[in-house]
C-alpha positions in Angstrom: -0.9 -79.0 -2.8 -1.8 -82.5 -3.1 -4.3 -85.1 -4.7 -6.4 -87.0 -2.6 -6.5 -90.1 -1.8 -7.7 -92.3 -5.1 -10.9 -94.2 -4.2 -11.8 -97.5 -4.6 -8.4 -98.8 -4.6 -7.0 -101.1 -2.7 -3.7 -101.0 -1.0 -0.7 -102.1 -2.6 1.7 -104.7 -0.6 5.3 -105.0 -1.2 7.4 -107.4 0.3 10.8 -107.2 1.8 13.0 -108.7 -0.3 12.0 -106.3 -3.7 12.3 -103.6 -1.4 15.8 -103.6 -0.5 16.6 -104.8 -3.9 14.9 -101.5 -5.1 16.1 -99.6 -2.7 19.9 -100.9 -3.1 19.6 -100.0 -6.9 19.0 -96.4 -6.6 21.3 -96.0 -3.7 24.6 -97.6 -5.5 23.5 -95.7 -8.3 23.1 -92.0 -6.4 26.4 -93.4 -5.1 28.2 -93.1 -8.3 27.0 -90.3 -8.9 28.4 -88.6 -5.6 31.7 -90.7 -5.9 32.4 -88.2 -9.1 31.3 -85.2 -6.4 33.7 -86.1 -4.4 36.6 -87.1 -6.6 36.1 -83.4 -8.2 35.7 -81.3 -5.3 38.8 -83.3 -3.5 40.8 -82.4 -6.4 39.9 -79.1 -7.4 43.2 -77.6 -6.5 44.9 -80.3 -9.0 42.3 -79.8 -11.4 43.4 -76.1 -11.1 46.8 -76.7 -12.1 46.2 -79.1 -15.0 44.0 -76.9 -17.0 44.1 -73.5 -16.2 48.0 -73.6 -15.2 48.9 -70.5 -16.0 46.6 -68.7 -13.6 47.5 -67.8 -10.0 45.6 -70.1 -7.3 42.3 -67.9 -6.5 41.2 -67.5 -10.3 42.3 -71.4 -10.5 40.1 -72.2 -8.1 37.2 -69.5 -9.5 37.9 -71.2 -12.7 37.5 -74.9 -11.5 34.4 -74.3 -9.8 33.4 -72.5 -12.6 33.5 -75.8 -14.6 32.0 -77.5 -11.6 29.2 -75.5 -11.8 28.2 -75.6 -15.3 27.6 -79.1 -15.2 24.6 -77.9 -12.9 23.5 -75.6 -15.5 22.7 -77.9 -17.8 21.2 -79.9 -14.8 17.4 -78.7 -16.0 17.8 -79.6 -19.6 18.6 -83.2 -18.3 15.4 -83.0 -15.7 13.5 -81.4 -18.5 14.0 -84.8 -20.9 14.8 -87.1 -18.3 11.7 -86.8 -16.1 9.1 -86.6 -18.5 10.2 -89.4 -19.9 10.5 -91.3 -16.8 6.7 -90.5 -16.3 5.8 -91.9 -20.3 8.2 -95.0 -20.3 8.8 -95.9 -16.3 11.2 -95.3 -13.6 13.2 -98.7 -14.5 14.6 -98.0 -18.3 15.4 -93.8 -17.6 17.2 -94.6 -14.8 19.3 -97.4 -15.9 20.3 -95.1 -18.9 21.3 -92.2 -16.7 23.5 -94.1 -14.9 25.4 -95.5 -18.1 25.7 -92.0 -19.4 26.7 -90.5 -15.8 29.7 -93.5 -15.9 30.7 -93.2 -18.9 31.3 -89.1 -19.1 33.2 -89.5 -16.0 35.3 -92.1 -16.9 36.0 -89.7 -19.8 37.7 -87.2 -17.7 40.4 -89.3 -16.8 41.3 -89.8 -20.9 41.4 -85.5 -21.5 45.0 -84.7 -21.9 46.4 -81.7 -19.7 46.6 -78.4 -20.8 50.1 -78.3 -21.1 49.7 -81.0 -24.1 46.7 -80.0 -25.6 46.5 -76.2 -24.7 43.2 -74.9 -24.6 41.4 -78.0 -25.6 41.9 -79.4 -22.6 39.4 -77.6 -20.3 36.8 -77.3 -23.2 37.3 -81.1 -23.0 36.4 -81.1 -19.4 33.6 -78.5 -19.8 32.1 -80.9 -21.8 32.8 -84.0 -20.3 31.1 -82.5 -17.1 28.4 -80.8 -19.2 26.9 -84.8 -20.4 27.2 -85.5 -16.1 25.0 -82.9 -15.6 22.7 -83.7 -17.9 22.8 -87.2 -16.8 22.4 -86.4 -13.1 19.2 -84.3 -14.2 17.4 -87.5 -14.2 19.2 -89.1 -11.6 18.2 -87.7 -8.2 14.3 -87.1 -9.0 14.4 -90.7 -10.7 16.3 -92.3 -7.7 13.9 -90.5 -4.7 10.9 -91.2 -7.0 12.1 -94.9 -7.7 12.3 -95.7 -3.6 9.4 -93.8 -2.6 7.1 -95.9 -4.9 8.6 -99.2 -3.4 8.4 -98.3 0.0 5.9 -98.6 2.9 4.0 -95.9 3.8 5.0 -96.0 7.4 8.7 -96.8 6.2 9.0 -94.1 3.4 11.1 -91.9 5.4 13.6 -94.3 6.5 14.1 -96.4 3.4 14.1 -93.4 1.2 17.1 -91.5 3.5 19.4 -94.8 2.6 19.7 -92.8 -0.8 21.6 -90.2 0.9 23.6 -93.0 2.8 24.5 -93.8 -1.2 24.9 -90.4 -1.8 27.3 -89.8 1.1 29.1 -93.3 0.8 30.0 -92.4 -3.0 31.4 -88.9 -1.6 33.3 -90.7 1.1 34.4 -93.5 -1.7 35.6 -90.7 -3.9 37.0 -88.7 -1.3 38.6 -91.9 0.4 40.6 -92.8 -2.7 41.7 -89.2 -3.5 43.0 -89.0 0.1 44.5 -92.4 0.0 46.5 -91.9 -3.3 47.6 -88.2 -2.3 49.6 -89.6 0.9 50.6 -93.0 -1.5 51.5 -90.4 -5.0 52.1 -87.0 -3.0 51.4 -83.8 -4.6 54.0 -84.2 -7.5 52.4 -87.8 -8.3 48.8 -86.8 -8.5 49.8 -84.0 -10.9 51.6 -86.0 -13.0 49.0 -89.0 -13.4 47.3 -90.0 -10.3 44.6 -87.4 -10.1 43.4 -89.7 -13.7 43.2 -92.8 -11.5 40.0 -92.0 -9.5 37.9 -90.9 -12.8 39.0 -94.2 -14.5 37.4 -95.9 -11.6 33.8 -94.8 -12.5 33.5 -97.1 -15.1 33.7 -100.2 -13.5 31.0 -98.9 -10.5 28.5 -97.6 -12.9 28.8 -101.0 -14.6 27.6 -102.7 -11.1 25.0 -100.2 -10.4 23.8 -100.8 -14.3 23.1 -104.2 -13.7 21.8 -103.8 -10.5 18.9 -101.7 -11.7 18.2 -103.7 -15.2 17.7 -106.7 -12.4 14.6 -105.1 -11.0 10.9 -104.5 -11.7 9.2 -100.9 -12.2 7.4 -99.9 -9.5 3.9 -100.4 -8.3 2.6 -97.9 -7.8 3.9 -96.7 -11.5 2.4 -99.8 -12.8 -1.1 -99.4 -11.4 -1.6 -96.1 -12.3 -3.7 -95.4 -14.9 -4.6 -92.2 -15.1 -0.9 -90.9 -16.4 1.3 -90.5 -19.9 2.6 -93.8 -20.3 1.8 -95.1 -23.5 -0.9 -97.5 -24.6 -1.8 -100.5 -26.5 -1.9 -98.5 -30.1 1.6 -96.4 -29.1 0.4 -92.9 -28.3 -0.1 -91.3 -24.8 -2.2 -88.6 -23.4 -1.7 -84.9 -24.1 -0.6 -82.0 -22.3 2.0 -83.6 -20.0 4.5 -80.9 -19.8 1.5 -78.3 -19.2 0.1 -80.4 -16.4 3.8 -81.3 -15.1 5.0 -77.4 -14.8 1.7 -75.3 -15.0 -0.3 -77.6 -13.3 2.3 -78.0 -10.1 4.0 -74.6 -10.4 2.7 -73.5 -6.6 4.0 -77.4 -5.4 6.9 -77.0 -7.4 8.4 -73.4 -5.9 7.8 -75.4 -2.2 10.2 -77.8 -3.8 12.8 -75.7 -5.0 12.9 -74.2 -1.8 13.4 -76.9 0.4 16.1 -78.6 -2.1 18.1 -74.7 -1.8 18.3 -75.4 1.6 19.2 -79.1 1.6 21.6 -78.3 -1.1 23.4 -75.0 -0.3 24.7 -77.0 3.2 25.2 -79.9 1.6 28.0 -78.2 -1.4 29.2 -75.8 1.1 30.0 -79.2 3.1 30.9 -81.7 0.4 32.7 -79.3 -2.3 33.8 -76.3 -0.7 35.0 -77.2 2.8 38.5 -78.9 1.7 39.5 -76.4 -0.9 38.0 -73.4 1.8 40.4 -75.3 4.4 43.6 -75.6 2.3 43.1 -72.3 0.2 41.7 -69.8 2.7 43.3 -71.4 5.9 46.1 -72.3 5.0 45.9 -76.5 6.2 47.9 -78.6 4.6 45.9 -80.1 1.6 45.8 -84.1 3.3 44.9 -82.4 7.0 41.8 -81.0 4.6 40.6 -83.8 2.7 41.2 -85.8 6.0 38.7 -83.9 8.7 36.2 -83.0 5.9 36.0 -87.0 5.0 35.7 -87.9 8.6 32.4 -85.4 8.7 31.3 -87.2 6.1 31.7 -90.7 8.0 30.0 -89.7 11.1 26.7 -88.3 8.8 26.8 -92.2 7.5 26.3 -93.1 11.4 23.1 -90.7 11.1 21.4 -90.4 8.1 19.4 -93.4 8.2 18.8 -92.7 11.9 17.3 -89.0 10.9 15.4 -90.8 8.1 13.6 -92.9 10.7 12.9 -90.4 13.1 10.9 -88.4 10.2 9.2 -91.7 10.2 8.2 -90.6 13.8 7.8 -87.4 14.7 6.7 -86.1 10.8 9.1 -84.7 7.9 8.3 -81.2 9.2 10.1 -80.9 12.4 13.0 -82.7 11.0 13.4 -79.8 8.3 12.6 -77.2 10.3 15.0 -78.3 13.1 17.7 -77.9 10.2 16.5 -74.7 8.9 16.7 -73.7 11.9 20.4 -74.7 12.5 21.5 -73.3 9.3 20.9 -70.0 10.9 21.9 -70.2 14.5 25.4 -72.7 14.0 26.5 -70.9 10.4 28.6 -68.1 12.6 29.8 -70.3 15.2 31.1 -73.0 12.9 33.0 -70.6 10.5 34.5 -69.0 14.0 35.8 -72.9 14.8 36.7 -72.8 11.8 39.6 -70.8 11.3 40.7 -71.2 15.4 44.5 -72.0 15.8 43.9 -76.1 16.1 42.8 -79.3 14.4 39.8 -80.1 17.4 38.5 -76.4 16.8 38.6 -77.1 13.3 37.0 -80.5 13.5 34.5 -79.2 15.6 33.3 -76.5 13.1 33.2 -78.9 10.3 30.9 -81.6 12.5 28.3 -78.4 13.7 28.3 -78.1 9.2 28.0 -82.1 9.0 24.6 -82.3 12.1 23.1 -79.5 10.5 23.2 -81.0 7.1 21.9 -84.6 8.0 18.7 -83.1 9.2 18.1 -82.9 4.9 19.7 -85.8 4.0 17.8 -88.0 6.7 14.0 -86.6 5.9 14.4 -84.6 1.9 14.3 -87.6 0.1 11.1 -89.4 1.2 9.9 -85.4 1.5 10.4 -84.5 -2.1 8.4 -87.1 -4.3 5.5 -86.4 -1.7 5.1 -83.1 -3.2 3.8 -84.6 -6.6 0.7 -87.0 -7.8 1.8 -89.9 -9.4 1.3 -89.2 -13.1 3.5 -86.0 -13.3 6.2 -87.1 -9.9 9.1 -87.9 -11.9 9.1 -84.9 -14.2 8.1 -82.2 -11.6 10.3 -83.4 -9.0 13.3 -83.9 -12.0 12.7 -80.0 -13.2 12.0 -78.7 -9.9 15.0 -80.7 -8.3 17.5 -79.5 -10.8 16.4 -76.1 -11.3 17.0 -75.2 -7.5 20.5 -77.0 -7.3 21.6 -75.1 -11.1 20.6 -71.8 -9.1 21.7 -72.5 -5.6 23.2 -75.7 -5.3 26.3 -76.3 -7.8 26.8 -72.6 -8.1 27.2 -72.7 -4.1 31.2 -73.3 -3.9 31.7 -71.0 -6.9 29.3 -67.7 -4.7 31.5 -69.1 -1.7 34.5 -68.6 -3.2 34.3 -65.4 -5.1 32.9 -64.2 -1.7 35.3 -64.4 -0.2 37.9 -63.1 -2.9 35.9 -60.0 -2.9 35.2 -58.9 0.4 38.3 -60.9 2.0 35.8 -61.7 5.0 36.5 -65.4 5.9 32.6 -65.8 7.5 31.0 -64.6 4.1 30.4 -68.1 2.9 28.2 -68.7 6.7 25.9 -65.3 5.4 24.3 -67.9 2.5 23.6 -70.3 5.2 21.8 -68.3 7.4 19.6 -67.4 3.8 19.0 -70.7 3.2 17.9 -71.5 6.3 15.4 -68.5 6.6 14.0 -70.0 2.9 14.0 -73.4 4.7 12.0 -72.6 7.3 9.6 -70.5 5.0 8.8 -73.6 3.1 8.5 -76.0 5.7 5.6 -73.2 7.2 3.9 -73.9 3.8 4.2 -77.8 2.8 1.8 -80.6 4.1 2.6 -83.1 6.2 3.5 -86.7 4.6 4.8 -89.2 7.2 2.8 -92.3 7.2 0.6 -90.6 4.1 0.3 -92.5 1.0 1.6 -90.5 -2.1 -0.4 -88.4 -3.8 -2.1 -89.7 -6.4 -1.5 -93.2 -5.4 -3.1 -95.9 -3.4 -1.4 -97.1 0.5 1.8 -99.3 0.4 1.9 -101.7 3.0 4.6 -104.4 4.2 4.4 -107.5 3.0 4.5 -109.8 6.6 7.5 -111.1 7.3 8.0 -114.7 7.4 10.7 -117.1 9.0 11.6 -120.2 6.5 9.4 -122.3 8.2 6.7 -120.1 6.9 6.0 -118.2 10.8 5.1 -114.6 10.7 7.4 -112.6 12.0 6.3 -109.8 14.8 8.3 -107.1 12.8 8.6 -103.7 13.7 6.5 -104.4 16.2 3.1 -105.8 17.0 0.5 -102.4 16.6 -2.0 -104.3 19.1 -4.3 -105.1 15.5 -4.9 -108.7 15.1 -2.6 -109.5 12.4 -0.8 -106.1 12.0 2.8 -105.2 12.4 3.5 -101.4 12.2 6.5 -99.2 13.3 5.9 -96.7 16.4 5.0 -93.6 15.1 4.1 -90.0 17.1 2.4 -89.1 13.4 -1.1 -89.9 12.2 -1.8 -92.1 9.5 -4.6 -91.0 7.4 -7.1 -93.7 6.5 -6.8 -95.4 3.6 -9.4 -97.2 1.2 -9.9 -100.9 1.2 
């Protein structure tokens, strides 16, 4: 499943300072991303009623999401360009363009008059305005996971990597946050009137910040050294065959991946995009008592995301994922049951067994998924493989939810494509290679740069490893040898 280690090469170092840096870049920008996630899914019964007002509330809300998910459809057209690219031209200039385009389409839903003005026009408008985020986002995620795991150390991957999805969740929360805020400021009748706009215009001036931030840095190492992929040379051309070698050549790799992100991703929409509207809609909660317990899931993943990332730092990637495939089966029932008990704890309590289930994915997928691929194809295989599995299962998972339970009029249907996709989650993680502590495929270790204090001391962090000279995190996985 995976290259070898690349002889004769020494290890790369990279020091503390250029890490976080990197790894702040592609975390503010994920979070931008999600902070449109969350503004959308928070407001998808308002949504509803500005541009499909004339249908009753269920196909409103099959409509919506609908429009939510096509902007995933498009999703592998945008990882199809996108990561290709990204493996021609580097990480650095894809990513920073990805980011302008995510900001500026969503800024353009706020602009797109309602339906009531502008008739049908209007949710073509948004169609299309969510149609350029997807494409966008297609070289987002596989550029962002990609960007950190080649700045990172080896025996740090997993931790730094999982403060994407701290990005990821504190755009969600952002978005979310402000929706909340202005619903109890505006009430209903003032976010239908103007204030739903408010949180789109806002995109804007983050993706701005997040722009800058990653026009600041340097491409990555391990990108730079390699010399064996598609970038271009001295006379302007680059080698042949890439997109052969990026889907043909990694197809068996590449159906591992799309599994494991199902899984990841079917928790993490029926969490982030169809719990409030599944609360309010199907249950009957008032729509602030929604927003309000499905943000504060949301909060407590923040407390653990990082901490999950580390521990796949420990104990291996493996029995992180399998530990939540294996919760996506056994707690889908049981939350949906908590879920529609008489009471707001009940109700909480379902939500927070959804919220530990998914931060088993969010802590160990993301230094997981670029492991998968050699360096000279990472980018692109990652970017199509990504995006194909969250256009079939993930953005499309609200939408299935939904119509679900409009169909059958069973309340636990949306809980049956959990239990799937934790049966295909623990199928893949039977399959896939360990990577904790690994080097990439395809490229040569990364270690930590020693820390020093300003008077020039070396610091003993993590921890002293017993090596003269050596400071290395605990770890319960082995590190394979690398060449010197």
């Amino acid at each position: 499943m995976s290259e070898s280690q690349p002889q004769g090469r020494k290890a790369l170092e990279t020091d503390h300072r250029t890490t976080r840096k990197a790894v702040t870049a592609a975390a503010i920008g994920n979070a931008t991303e999600w902070y449109d996630f969350g503004v959308y899914s928070y407001l998808a019964v308002t949504i509803g009623l500005v541009f499909y007002p004339s249908q009753s509330q269920g196909v409103q809300l099959i409509a919506t999401f609908t429009t939510f998910a096509a902007a995933f459809l498009v999703r592998p057209l945008g990882g199809l360009f996108f990561g290709p690219l990204g493996d021609r031209i580097g990480r650095k200039q894809v990513l920073a363009f990805t980011m302008l385009l995510m900001a500026v389409s969503t800024f353009s839903i706020g602009l797109i008059p309602s339906a009531a003005t502008i008739g049908i026009a209007a949710p073509v408008l948004l169609l299309v305005a969510r149609m350029l985020q997807g494409f966008s986002t297609g070289g987002e995620y596989g550029g962002a996971t990609t960007f950190i795991a080649e700045y990172a150390p080896d025996r740090r991957r997993g931790f730094l990597s999982s403060w994407l999805e701290f990005g990821t969740v504190s755009g969600y929360v952002g978005g979310a946050g402000i929706v909340t805020l202005m619903t109890l400021v505006l009430g209903p009748e003032g976010m239908l009137a103007w204030g739903w706009r408010i949180p789109f215009l806002l995109a804007l001036p983050l993706g701005g910040i997040g722009l800058y931030l990653r026009l600041k840095l340097e491409e990555t190492p391990v990108f730079n050294q390699n010399t064996e992929g598609f970038a271009k040379n001295a006379e302007g051309g680059h080698r042949k065959g890439q997109l052969r070698e990026t889907v043909v050549g990694q197809w068996r790799t590449i159906l591992l991946c799309i599994g494991l992100v199902m899984v990841f991703n079917v928790n993490n929409y029926m969490v982030t995009a169809y719990m409030p509207t599944y609360l309010e809609a199907e249950l009957g909660y008032s729509a602030t008592l929604a927003l309000v317990m499905t943000l504060a899931a949301m909060v407590l993943m923040l407390v653990g995301v990082t901490q999950f990332g580390r521990l796949s730092d420990r104990v291996g990637r493996r029995p992180v994922l399998a530990s939540g495939s294996l919760l996506s089966i056994v707690l889908a029932l049981p939350a949906f049951w908590l879920l529609q008990q008489a009471g707001v704890w009940a109700v909480a309590l379902g939500i927070v067994l959804l919220a530990v289930t998914l931060v088993h994915f969010s802590g160990a997928a993301p230094s997981t998924l670029p492991a998968f691929f050699p360096t000279k194809v990472r980018y692109g295989a990652l970017a199509i493989s990504f995006n194909v599995s969250v256009a079939l299962f993930g953005g499309t998972t609200p939408l299935i939810a939904e119509t679900l339970v409009q169909s059958t009029g069973n309340l636990y249907s949306p809980a049956w494509l959990l239990m799937i996709a934790g049966v295909v989650g623990l199928v893949v993680v039977w399959h896939m290679d360990e990577s904790a502590n690994r080097p990439l495929p395809g490229a040569p270790a990364m270690e930590s740069a020693p820390r020093t204090a300003r008077d020039g001391t070396r610091l003993p962090y993590p921890r002293p490893s017993g090596e003269s000279g050596k400071f290395v995190p605990p770890s319960n996985v082995r590190r394979l040898p690398s060449d010197s």
